[in-house]
C-alpha positions as CSV (number, residue, x, y, z in Angstrom):
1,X,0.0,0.0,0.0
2,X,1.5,3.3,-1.0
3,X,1.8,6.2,1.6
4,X,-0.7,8.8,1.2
5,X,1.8,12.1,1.5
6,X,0.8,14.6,4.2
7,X,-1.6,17.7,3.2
8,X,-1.4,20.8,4.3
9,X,-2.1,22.0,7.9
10,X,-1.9,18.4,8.5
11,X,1.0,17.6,11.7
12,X,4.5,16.7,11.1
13,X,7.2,16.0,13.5
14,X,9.1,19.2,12.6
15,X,6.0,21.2,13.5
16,X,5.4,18.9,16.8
17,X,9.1,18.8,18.2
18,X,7.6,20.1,21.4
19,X,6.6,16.9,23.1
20,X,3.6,18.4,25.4
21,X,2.0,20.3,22.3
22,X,2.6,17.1,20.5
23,X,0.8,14.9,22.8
24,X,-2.0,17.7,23.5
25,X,-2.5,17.8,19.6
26,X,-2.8,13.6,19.0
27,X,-5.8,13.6,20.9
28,X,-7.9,16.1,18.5
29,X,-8.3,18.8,21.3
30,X,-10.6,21.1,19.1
31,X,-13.6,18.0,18.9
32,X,-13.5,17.6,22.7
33,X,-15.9,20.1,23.2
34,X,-18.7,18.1,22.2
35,X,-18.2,16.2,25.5
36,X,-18.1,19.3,27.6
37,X,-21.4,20.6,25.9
38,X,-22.4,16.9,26.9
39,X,-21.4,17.5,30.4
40,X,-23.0,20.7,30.3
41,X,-26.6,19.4,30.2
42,X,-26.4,16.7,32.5
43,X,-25.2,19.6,34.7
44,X,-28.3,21.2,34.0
45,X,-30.7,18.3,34.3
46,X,-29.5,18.1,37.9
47,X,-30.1,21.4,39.3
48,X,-32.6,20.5,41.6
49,X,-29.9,19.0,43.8
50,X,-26.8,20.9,45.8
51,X,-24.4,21.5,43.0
52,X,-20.4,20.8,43.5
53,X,-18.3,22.8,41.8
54,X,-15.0,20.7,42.3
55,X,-17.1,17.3,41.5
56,X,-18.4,19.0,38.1
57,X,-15.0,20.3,37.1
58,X,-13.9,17.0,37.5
59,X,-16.5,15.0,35.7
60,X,-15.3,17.6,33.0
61,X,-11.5,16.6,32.7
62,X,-13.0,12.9,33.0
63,X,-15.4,13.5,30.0
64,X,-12.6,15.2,27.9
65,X,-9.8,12.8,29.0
66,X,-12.6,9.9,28.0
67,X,-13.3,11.4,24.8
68,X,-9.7,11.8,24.1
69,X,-8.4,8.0,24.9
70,X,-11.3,7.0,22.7
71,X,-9.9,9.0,19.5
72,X,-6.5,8.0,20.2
73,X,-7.3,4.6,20.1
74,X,-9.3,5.3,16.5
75,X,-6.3,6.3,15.3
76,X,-4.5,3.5,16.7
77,X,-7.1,0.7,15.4
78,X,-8.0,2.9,11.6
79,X,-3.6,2.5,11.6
80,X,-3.5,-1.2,12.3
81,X,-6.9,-1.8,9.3
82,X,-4.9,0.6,7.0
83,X,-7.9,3.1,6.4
84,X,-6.1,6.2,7.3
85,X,-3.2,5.1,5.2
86,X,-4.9,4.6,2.4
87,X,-7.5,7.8,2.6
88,X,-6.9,10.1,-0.5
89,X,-10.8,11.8,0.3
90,X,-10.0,13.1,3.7
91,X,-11.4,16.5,5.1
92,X,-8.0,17.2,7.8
93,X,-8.9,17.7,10.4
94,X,-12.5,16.4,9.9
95,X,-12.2,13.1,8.6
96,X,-9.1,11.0,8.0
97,X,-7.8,10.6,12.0
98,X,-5.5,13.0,13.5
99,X,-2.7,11.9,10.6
100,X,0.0,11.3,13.9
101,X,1.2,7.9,12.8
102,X,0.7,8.3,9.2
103,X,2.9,11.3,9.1
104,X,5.7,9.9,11.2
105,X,4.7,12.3,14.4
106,X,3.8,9.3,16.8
107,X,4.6,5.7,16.1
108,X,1.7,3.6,16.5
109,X,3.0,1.8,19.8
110,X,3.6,5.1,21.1
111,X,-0.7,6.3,20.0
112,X,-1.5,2.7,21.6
113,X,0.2,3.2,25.3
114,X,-1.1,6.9,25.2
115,X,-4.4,5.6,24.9
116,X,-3.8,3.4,27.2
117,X,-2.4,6.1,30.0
118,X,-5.6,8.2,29.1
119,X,-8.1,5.8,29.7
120,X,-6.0,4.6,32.9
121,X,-6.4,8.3,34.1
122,X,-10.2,8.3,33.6
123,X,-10.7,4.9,35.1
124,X,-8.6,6.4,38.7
125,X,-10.4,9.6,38.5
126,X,-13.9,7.4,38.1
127,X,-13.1,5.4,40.9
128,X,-12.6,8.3,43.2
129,X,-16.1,9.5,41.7
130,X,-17.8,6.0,42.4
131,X,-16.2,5.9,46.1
132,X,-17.4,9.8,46.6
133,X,-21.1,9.5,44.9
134,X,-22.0,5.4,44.7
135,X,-21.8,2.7,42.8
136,X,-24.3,3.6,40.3
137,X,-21.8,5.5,38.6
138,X,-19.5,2.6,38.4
139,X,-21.5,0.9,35.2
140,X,-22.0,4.3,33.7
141,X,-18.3,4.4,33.1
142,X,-17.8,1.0,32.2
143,X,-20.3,1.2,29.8
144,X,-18.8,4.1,28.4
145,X,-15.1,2.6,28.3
146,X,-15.8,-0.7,26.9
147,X,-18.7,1.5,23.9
148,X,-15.4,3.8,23.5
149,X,-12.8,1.2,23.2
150,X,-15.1,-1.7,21.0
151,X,-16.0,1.0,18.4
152,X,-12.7,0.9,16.8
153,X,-10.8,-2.1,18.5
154,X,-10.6,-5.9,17.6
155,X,-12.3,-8.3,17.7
156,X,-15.4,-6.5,18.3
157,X,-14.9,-3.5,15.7
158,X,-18.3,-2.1,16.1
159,X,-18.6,0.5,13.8
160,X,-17.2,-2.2,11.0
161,X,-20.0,-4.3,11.3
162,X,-22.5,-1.4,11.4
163,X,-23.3,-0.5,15.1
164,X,-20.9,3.1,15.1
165,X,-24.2,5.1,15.0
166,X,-25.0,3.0,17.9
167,X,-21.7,3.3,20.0
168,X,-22.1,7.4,19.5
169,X,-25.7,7.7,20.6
170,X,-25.2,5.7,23.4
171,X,-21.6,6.4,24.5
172,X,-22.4,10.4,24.2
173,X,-26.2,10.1,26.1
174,X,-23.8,7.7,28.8
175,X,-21.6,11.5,29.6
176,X,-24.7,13.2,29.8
177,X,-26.2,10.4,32.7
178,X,-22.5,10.6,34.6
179,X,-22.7,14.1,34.8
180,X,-26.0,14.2,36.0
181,X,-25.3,11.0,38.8
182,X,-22.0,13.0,39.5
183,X,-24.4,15.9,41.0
184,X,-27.9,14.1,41.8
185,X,-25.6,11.2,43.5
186,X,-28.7,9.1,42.0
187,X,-29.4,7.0,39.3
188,X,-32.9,9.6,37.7
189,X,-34.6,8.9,33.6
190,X,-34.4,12.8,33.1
191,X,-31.0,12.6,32.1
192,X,-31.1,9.7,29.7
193,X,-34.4,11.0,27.9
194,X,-33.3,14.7,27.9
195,X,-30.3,14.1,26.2
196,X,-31.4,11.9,23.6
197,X,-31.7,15.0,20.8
198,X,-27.9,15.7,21.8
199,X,-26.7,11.8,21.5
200,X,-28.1,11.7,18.1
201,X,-27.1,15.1,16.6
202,X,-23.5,14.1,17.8
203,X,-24.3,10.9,16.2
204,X,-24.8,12.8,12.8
205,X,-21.4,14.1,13.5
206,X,-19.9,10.6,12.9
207,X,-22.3,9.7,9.9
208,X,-21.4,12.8,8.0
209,X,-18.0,12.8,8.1
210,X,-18.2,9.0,6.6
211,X,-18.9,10.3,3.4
212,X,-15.2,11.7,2.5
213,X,-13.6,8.3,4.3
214,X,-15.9,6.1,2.2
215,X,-13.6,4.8,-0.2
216,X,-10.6,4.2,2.2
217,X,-13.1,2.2,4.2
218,X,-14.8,-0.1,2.1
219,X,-11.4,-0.9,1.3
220,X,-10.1,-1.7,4.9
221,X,-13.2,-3.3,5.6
222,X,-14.8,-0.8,7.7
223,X,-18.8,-1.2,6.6
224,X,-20.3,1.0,8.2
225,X,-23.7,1.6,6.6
226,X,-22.1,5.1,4.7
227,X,-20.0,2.2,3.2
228,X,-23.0,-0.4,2.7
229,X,-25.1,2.2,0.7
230,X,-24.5,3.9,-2.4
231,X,-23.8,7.7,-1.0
232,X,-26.5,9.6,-2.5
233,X,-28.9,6.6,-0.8
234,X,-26.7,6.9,2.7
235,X,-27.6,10.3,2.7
236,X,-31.0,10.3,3.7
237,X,-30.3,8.5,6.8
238,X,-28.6,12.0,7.8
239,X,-32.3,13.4,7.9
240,X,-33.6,10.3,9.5
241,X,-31.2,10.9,12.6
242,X,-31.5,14.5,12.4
243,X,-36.2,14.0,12.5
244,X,-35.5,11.6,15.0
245,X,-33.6,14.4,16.7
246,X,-36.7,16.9,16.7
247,X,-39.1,14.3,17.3
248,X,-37.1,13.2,20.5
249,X,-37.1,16.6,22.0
250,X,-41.2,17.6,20.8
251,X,-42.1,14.4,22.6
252,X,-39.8,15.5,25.6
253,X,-41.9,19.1,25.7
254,X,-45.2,17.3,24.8
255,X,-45.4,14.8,27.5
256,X,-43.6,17.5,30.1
257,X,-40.2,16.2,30.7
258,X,-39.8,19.4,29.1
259,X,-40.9,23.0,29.6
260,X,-42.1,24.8,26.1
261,X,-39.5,26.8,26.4
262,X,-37.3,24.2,25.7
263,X,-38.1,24.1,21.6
264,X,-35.7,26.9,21.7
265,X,-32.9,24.5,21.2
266,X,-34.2,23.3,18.1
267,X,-32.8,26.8,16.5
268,X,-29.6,23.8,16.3
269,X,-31.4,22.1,13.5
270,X,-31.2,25.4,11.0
271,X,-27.3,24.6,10.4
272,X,-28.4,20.8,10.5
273,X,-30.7,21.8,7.7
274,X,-28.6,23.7,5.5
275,X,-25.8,20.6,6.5
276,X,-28.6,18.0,5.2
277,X,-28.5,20.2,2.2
278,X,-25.1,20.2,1.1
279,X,-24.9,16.3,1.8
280,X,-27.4,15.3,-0.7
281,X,-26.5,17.8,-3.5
282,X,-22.4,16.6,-2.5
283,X,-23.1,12.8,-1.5
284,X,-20.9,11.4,-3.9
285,X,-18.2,14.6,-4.1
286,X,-16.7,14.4,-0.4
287,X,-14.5,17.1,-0.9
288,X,-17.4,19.6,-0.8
289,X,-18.5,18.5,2.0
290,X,-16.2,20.1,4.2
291,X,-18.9,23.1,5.2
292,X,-21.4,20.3,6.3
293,X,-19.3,18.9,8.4
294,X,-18.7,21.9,9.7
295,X,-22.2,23.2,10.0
296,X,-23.1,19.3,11.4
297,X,-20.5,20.4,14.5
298,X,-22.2,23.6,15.2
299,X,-25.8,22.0,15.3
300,X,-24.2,19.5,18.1
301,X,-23.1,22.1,20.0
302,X,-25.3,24.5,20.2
303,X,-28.6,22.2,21.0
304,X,-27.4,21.3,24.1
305,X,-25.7,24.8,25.6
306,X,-29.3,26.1,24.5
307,X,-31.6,23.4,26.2
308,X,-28.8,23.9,29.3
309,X,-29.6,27.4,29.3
310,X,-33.4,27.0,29.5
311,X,-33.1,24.4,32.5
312,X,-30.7,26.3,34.4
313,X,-32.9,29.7,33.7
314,X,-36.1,27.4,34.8
């Protein structure tokens, strides 16, 4: 398999000498976000109980450090299947990995042990969580570790045999349920329902930027559903994620979980929209799909800061 020569903007180990920036950089600092956001609104579902500042800034470095292992060991596993070597389509830094071992930054024993040390991190500051706020907790994380780690990793591969969609939803509703137990101290439903429109617009996250990885994937092996269906066909399950979205958080308001004031966060789905858009006019062109991907982001984001903002205001 030939080497797929580094793009521009892309790391290289000249640019990276410095080890801490190096390190900071593998584990894609600028898409951690979407976990604080995540944090953010289990935060907010839990309001009604004493709130911790030092537990919630920890469950934040948790859900970051989490979220980080979990794309370090992507890039470890999408090395070992040869996707990222072989992907010509990639969107850097969208889509593609963080391009650490395929552009000689990181060697790929040196990506696996960090992921190892970052999930080790997470599972000592989760058992100081689980001995401070009960047990509950404890299977919250698992389940989080073992969704984070079988998405990519043998000889599960999850998202290879179609269940990445899956993994996302789930692993990203699982941060907003910690930080919610991490405050309430108590297992509750309003965190796992609430978040549901959040879990699946971050799940559009991951089925958009298949599209430009496609082709590198079928390849490896990777068949993911993007991969099982012809692209401009694949692209209508973006809109079925993004209505099940909206109909996840009407039903919420409609049967009270909710106050009305909460369809205020479905101003996310205009850049969802206009996302949705671009991916069925650019379905089978992934390198003009770059602003959907972008747009995609956005819509992730900013649902669950607005629907935070209406609890905490509540």
């Amino acid at each position: 398999m030939s080497k797929v020569a580094a793009a521009p903007l892309e790391p290289t180990p000249e640019a990276l000498a410095n080890p801490v920036k190096r390190y900071l950089l593998a584990t894609r600092p600028a898409f951690l976000t979407i976990a604080l956001a995540g944090c953010l609104l289990g935060f907010a579902t839990a309001l009604e109980t004493a709130f911790s500042w030092p537990l919630a800034l920890l469950t934040l470095f948790l859900a970051v450090a989490a979220q980080a292992g979990v794309n370090v060991f992507n890039d470890y596993y999408d090395h070992l299947n040869g996707t990222d070597e072989a992907n010509v389509d990639r969107l850097f830094p969208f889509t593609g990995g963080s391009r650490f071992i395929q552009n000689g930054v990181m060697s790929p024993r040196q990506t696996l042990l960090y992921g190892l040390v970052l999930f080790a991190g997470v599972i000592a500051g989760g058992l100081w969580l689980i001995e401070t706020r009960g047990t509950g907790l404890f299977w919250i994380g698992l389940a989080g570790l073992l969704i984070g780690w079988a998405y990519s990793a043998p000889p599960l591969k999850l998202n290879s045999r179609g269940l990445g969609e899956a993994c996302v939803a789930v692993g990203f509703l699982l941060i907003v349920a910690g930080a919610d137990f991490v405050q309430r101290g108590a297992v509750s439903p309003a965190p796992w329902l609430i978040g549901l429109p959040y879990a699946l617009l971050v799940t559009n996250i991951l089925y958009i930027n298949q599209f430009p990885d496609r082709a590198a994937d079928i390849q490896a092996g990777k068949l993911h559903w993007v991969a099982r269906l012809e692209p401009t066909v694949a692209a209508r399950g973006y809109w079925l994620i993004l209505a099940a979205a909206v109909a996840a958080l009407v039903w919420l308001v409609a049967s009270g979980w909710l106050p009305a004031l909460a369809l205020v966060s479905l101003l996310a789905v205009l850049p969802a929209l206009k996302a949705g858009r671009e991916l069925s006019i650019h379905a089978a062109e992934p390198a003009k799909l770059a602003p959907a991907l972008q747009l995609t982001i956005v819509a992730a984001h900013l649902q669950p800061v607005l629907l935070g903002l209406v609890l905490a205001l509540g």
